[in-house]
C-alpha positions as CSV (number, residue, x, y, z in Angstrom):
1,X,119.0,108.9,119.8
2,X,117.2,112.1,120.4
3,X,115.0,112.6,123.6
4,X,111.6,114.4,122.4
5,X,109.3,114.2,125.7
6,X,109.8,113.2,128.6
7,X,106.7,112.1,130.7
8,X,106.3,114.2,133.6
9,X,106.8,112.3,136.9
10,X,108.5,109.5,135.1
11,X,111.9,108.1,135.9
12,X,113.4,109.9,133.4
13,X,111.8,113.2,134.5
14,X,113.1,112.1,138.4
15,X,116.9,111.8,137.2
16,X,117.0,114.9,135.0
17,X,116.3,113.9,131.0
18,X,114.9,116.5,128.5
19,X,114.2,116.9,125.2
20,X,117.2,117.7,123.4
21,X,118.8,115.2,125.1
22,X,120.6,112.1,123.3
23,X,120.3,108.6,124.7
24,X,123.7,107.3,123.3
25,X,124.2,104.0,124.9
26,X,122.5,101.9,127.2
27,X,124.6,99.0,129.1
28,X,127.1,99.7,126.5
29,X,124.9,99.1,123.4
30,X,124.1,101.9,121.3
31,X,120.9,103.2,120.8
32,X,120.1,103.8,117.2
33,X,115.7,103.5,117.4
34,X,112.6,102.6,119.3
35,X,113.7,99.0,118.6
36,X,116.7,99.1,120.3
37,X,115.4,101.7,123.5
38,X,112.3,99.0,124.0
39,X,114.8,96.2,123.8
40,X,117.7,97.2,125.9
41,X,115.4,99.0,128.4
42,X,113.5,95.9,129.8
43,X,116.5,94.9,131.9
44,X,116.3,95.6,135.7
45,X,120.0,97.4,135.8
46,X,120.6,100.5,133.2
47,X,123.5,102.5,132.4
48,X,122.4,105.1,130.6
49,X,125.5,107.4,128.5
50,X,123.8,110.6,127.6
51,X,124.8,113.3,125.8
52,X,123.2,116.8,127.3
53,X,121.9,119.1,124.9
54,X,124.3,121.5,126.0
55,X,127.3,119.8,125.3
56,X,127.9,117.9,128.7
57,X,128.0,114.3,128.6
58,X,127.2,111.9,131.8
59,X,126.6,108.6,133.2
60,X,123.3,107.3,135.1
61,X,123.0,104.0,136.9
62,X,119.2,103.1,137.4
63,X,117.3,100.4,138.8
64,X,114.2,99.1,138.0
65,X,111.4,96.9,137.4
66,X,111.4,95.1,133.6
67,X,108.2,96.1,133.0
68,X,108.7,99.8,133.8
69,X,109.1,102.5,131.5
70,X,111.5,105.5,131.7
71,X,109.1,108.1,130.7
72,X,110.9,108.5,127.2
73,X,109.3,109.7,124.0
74,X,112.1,109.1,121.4
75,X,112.8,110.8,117.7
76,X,112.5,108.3,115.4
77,X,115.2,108.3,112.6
78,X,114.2,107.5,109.1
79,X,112.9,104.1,107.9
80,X,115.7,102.6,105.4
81,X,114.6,102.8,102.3
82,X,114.9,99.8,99.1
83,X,117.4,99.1,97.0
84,X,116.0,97.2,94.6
85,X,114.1,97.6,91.4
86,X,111.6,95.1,91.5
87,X,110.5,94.1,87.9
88,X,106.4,94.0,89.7
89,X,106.9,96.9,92.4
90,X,103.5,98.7,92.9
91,X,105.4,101.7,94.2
92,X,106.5,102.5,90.4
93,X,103.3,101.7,89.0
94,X,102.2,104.8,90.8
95,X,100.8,107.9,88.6
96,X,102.8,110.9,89.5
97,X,101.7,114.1,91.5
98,X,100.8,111.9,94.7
99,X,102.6,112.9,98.1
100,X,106.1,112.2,98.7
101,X,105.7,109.2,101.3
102,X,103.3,107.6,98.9
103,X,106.4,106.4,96.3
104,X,108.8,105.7,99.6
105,X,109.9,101.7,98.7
106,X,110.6,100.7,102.9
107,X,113.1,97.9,103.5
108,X,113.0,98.2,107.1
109,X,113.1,95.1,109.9
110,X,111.5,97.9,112.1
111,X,108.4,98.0,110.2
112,X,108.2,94.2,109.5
113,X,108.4,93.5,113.2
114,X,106.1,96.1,114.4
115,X,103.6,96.0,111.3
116,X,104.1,93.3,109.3
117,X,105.9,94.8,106.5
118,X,107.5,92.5,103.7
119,X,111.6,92.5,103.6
120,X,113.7,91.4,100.9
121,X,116.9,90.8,102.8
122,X,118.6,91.3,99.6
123,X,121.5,93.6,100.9
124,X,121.2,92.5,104.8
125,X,124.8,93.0,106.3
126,X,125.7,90.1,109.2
127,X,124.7,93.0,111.7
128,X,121.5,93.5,110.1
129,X,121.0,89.9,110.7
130,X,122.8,89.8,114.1
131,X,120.1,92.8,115.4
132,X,116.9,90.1,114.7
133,X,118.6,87.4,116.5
134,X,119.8,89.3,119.3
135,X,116.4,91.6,119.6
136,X,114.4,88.4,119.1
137,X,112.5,90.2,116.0
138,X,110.3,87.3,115.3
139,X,108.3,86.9,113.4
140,X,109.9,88.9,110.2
141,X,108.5,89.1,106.9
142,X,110.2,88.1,104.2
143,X,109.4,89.2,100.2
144,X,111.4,85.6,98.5
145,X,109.4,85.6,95.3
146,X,112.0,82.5,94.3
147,X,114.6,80.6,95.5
148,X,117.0,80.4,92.6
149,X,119.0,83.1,93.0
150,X,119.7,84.3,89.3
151,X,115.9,84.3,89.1
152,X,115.7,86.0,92.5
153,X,118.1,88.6,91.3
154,X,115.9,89.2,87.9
155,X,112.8,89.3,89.8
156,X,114.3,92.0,92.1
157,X,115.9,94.0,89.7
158,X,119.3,94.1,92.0
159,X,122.2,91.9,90.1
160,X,123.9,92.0,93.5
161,X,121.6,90.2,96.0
162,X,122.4,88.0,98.0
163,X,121.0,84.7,98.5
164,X,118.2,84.3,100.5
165,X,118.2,81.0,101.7
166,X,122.0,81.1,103.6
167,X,119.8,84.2,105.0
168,X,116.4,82.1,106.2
169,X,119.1,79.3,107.5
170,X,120.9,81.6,109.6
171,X,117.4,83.3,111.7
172,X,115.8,79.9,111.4
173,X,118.7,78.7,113.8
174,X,118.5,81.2,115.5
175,X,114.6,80.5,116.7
176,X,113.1,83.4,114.7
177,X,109.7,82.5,112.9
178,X,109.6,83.6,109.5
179,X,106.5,84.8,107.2
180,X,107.3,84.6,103.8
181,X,105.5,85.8,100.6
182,X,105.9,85.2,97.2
183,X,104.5,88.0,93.9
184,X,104.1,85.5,91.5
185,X,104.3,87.0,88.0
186,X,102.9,84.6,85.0
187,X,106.0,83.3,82.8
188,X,109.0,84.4,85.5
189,X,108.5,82.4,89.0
190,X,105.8,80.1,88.3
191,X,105.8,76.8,86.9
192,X,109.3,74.4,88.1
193,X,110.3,77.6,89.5
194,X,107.8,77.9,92.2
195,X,107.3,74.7,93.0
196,X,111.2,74.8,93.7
197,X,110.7,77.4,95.5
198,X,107.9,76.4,97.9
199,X,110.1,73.2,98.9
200,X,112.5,75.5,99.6
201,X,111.0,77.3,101.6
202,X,108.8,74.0,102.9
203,X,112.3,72.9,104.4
204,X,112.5,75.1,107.1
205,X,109.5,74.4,108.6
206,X,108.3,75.2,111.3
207,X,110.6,78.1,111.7
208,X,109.1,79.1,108.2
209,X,105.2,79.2,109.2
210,X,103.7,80.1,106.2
211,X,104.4,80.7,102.5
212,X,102.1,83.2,100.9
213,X,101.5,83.5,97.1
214,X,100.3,87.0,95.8
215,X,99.4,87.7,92.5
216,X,100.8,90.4,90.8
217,X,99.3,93.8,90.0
218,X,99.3,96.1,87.6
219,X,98.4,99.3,87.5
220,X,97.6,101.5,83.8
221,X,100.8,103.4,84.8
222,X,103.7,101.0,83.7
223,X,105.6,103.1,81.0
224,X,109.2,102.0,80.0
225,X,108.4,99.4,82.8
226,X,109.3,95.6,82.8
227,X,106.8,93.7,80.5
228,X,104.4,91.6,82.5
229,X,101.6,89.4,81.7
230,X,98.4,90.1,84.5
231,X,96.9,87.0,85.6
232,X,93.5,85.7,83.9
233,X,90.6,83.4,85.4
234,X,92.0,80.7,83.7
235,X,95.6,81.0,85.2
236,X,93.8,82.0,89.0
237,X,91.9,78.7,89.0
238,X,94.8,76.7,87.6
239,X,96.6,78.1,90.5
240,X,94.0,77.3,92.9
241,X,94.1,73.6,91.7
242,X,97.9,73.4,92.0
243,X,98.5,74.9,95.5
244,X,95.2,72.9,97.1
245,X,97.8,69.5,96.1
246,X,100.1,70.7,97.5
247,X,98.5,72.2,100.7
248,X,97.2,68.9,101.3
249,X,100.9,67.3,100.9
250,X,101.8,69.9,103.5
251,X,99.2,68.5,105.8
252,X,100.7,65.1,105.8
253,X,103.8,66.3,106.0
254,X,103.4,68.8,108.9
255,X,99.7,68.4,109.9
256,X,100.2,72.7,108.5
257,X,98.8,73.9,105.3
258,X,101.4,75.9,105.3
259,X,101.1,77.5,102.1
260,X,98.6,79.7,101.0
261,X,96.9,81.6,97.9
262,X,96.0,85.3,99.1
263,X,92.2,86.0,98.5
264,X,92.0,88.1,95.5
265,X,93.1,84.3,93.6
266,X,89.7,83.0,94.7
267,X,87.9,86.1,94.3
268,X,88.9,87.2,90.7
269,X,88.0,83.5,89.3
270,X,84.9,83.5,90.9
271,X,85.6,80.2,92.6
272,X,85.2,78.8,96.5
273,X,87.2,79.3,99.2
274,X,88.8,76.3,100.5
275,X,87.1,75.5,104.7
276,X,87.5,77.8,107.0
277,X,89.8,75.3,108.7
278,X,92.1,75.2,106.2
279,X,92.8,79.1,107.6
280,X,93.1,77.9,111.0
281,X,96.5,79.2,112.8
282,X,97.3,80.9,109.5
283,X,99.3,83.5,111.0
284,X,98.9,85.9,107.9
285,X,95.3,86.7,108.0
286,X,96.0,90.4,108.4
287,X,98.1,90.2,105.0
288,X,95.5,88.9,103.1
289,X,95.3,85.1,103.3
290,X,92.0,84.3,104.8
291,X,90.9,87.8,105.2
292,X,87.5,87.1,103.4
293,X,86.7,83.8,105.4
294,X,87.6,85.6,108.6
295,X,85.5,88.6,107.8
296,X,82.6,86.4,106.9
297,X,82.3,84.3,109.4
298,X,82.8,87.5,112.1
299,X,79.9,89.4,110.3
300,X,77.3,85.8,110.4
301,X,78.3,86.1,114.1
302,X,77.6,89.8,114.9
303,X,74.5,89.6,112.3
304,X,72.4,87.0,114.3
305,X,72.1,89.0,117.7
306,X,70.6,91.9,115.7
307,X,66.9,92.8,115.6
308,X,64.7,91.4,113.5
309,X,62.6,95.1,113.0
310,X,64.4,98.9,114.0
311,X,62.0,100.8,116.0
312,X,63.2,104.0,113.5
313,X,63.8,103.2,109.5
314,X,67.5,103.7,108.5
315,X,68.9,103.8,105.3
316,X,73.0,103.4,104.7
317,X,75.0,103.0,101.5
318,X,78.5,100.6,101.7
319,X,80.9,101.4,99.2
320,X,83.6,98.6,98.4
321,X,86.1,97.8,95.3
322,X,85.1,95.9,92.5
323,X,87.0,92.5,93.8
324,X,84.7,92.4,97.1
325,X,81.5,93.2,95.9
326,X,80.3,89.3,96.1
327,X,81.2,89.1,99.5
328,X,80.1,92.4,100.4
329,X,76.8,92.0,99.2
330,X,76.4,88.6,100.6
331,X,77.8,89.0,104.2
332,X,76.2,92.2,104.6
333,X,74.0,93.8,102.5
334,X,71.7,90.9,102.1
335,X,71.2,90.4,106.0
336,X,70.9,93.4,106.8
337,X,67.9,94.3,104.7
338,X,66.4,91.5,105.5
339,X,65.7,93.7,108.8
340,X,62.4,95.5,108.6
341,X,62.9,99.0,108.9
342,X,67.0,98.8,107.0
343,X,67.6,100.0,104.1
344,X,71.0,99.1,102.4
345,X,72.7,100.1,99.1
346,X,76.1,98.6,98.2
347,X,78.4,101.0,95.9
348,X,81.4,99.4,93.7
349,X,83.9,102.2,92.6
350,X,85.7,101.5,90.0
351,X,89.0,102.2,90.3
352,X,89.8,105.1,87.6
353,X,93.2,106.5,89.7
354,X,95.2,103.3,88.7
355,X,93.4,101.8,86.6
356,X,90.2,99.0,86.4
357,X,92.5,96.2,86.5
358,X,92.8,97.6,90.3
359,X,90.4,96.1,92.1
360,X,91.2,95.9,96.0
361,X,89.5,98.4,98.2
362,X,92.7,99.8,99.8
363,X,93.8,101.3,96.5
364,X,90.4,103.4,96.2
365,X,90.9,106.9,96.0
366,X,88.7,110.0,97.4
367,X,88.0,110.7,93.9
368,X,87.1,107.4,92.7
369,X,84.9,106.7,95.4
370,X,83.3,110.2,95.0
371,X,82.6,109.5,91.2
372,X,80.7,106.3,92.1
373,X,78.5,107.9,94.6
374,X,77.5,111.2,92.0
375,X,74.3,109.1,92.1
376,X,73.7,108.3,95.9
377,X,70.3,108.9,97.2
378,X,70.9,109.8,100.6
379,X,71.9,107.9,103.7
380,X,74.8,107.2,105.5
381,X,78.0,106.3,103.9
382,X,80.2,103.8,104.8
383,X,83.7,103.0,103.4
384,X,86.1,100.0,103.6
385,X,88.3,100.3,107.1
386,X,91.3,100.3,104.5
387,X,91.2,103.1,102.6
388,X,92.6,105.8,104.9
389,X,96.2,106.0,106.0
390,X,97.2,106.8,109.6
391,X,97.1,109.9,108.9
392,X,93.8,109.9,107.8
393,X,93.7,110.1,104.3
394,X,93.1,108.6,101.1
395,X,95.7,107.7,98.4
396,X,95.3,111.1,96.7
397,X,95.6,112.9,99.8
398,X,91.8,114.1,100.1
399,X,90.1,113.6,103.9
400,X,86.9,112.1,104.5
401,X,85.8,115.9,105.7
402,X,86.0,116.6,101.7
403,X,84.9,113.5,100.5
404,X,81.4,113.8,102.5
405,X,81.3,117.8,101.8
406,X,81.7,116.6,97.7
407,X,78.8,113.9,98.3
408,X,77.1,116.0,100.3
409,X,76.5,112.9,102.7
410,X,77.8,111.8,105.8
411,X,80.4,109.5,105.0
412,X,82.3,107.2,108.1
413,X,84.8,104.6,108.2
414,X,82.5,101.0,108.7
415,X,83.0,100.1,112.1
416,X,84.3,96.9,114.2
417,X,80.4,96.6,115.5
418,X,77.4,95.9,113.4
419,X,75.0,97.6,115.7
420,X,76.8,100.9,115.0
421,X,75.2,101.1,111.3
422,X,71.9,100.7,112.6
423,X,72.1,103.0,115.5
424,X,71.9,100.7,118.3
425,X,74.8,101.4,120.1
């Protein structure tokens, strides 16, 4: 694994690294990514085989404390990419003329450790499986969608997958925790199918910790794809009723809910969430599940230490998707003009890039969002945290720099703290 800094006045600067230079091995194991450097690096006693950048190839003993660092910034080889051909994949829903890394399908136990990122496991070789339990890669996401595998299979578009549940078996022994999720598509994997599959999955408790059930989206961009049915109100609160059962059989069973409906099923049928207990522990709140409760609950916290009056009027605008605008509006918008001296004006862009039957916020483009503020009457602008990439960008590649020159407004990310909209802070 290429060396590309070193950190100056770091170990690795003291015993001679530089860029160029290729960590091969350490204590014998090769060193293939980050992963592996971070893991095999935290032991007191290294052996480090390096291979110069001129050729020359060498040997260093060092010792250590666990918690130290070498000093090493290392080139990070490419992410594996999927194999399958998921029959409800987003990825080829996507119009074309995006960038590149926008159509790149990941299947990479990297990302789902680090990031959360849903796995299929579908082609996982033993020492695929071998690196979580050795590396302790837990938790890992898992993409199941069913448990049958000629169904799986189907649903994954890959004849030649493997089974998943010898897979889940083997890390659940092996003491890693498992996050699993399931797209359901109306007509394939629901019905006998899913409740098969939630038992399934239910049997592995606790090394499975929760069971996630999406449901599926689709974009106006599905030519000569599989034929799916979208899901309606009706289905959304049928679904509702069905997992609520069986999250309360769950309770009994494990004093766990243990499986839960993402929020856009509660939020597209216009119907309650369940107590914010029921969410409690739910270790997939940044996925999804709960997201809405949590973000609810966190603004009625921040919202009663404000002011009751500004000392300056302020007026803002928040723009959000079409699926949040009820919570938007009531966690937020409402409050805060209730503050003598606030102004606030919510925005709901539609979402014309993909299609309307896109609703979620992090599929808003620059465009769409500018088309829905051609008629903004001045203020700040405030978007959804989850609309930019790391990089800074939106889905069609424009910048917030363009957006706000286009609106002719300045336009900012919302922030973690309240009392940054109103300019107390």
């Amino acid at each position: 694994m290429r060396i590309d800094h070193v950190e100056p006045d770091s170990i690795a600067d003291e015993i001679g690294l530089r860029p160029g230079d290729r960590v091969v091995k350490i204590n014998g194991a090769r060193v293939r990514d980050a992963l592996d450097y971070r893991f095999w690096t935290s032991e007191e006693m290294l052996e480090l085989d390096i291979l110069q950048k001129d050729g020359g190839r060498i040997l260093i003993d060092i010792e250590k404390d666990p918690e130290e660092d070498l000093g090493l910034d290392m080139h990070e080889p490419p992410y594996q990419a999927c194999a399958n051909k998921c029959v409800f994949c987003f990825i080829h829903q996507n119009p074309q003329g995006m960038r590149k890394a926008v159509y790149f399908q990941d299947e990479d136990v990297r990302l789902s450790f680090l990031f959360g990122n849903y796995v299929t496991l579908a082609f996982a070789s033993d020492a695929y499986l071998e690196r979580i339990l050795v590396q302790r890669l837990s938790p890992i996401f898992v993409s199941v969608h069913a448990t049958d595998p000629a169904l799986r299979r189907m649903l994954l578009g890959s004849p030649k997958a493997k089974d998943v549940l010898p897979i889940l078996h083997k890390l659940a022994d092996g003491g890693i925790l498992i996050e699993t999720q399931i797209v359901l598509c109306p007509g394939l994997n629901d019905g006998p199918a899913l409740r098969k599959t939630v038992e399934d999955l239910a049997a592995f408790y606790p090394a499975v910790e929760s069971i996630s059930i999406v449901p599926v989206g689709l974009s106006d961009h599905r030519q000569g794809l599989y034929e799916l049915k979208g899901v309606t109100t009706d289905y959304a609160r049928q679904m509702i009723d069905t997992v609520s059962v069986w999250q309360e059989e769950m309770q009994q069973r494990f004093g766990h809910p243990l499986v839960y409906l993402s929020d856009e099923w509660f939020l597209m049928s216009d119907t309650p969430f369940p107590p914010s207990e029921v969410y409690e522990g739910c270790p997939v709140i940044e996925n999804g599940v709960g997201m809405v409760t949590h973000f609810k609950l966190g603004m009625a916290e921040q919202i009663q230490w404000l002011p009751k009056a500004l000392d300056h009027p302020r007026k803002i605008t928040l723009v959000t998707a079409v699926l949040a605008k009820d919570v938007v509006r009531e966690a937020l918008v409402e409050p805060l003009n209730r503050i003598t001296g606030m102004e606030v004006d919510l925005v709901v862009a539609v979402n014309r890039f993909f299609g309307q039957g896109i609703t979620v916020s992090g599929l808003l483009t620059g465009q769409d969002i500018v088309h829905a503020l051609k008629a903004h009457t001045g203020g700040v602008v405030y978007l959804p945290q989850n609309v930019l990439n790391d990089d800074g960008l939106f889905l069609d590649d424009m910048t917030l720099e363009t957006l706000s020159d286009q609106v002719s407004a300045p336009v900012h990310i919302f922030p973690d703290n309240v009392e940054d909209v109103l300019g107390l802070s």
